[in-house]
C-alpha angles and dihedrals in degrees: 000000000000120000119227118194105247121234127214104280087238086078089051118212135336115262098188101059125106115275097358107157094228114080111253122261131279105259095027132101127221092264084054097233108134111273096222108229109230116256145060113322104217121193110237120253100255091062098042104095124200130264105267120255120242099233104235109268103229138159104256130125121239114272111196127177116232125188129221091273095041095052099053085041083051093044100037092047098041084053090048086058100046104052090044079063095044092052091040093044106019102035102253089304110175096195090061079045098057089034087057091050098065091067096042092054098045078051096053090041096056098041095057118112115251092251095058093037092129084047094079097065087056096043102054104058075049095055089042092057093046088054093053097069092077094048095041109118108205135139120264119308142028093295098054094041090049093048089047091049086049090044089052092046088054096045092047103042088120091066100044094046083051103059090035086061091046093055095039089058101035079046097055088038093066088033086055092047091048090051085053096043087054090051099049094046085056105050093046081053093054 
């Protein structure tokens, strides 16, 4: 006696089995594999996706959209990077180092997202800090390495308060534009 696999009873009964008492389906042969129709098989419309767009190839530059905690992991390792460069090409030199750090604070200012926008001032002094331990000259040790970063940190406070003052205004700029957009958008509402 042959065994047939069983199906769930809400299927009924197999009509393309040998000797089933029911007639087999229309479309199906006696050994119950499928009988193809001639002709084209066409896919139906819900699976057929479209053709993919080309994005528009323009010149603008990327604009992404940081949070609080992307932006000071951005910062802080764009600025661990730059000052390992500074200290393999330049020699360690502190003033390539501050010079590098403008661009990277208008940058971090611009990139934030609109919701941490008055996380980036605070950021930034963080990330140039971050950026200084390569560059630290100190004796051997903990000690020596930790008094080198704060002297660094005291001879190029210039720098630092520099790019701190960049991204605040460029900070409250965006933050002031925001304010006037949500008004706008409010009065045109009323």
């Amino acid at each position: 006696m042959e065994r047939y696999r069983t199906r769930p009873a809400q299927y009924g009964p197999r009509r393309d089995r040998p000797g089933s008492p029911l007639p087999p389906q229309a479309g199906r042969g006696a050994g119950g594999g499928a009988v193809r129709q001639p002709g084209p098989q066409r896919r139906p419309a819900a699976v057929r996706r479209p053709a993919p767009v080309p994005a528009p190839v323009s010149g603008r530059l990327p604009n992404p959209r940081l949070t609080g905690l992307g932006g000071g992991l951005f910062c802080a390792v764009v600025m661990f990077l730059l000052g390992g460069l500074c200290d393999a090409l330049f020699g360690a030199s502190l003033t390539a180092y501050g010079v590098l750090f403008l661009p990277v604070c208008v940058l971090t200012a611009v990139w934030v997202r609109r919701g941490d926008l008055m996380t980036a001032p605070v950021l930034v002094p963080i990330a140039f800090a971050v950026g200084l331990l390569p560059l630290a000259d100190g004796d051997d040790g903990v000690a020596g390495r930790l008094m080198g970063l704060v002297t660094a940190l005291a001879t190029q406070a210039g720098w630092l308060y520099a790019g701190t003052l960049i991204t605040g205004l460029i900070v409250i700029v965006r933050r002031i534009r925001m304010v006037r957009l949500r008004r706008a958008a409010r009065a045109r509402a009323r």
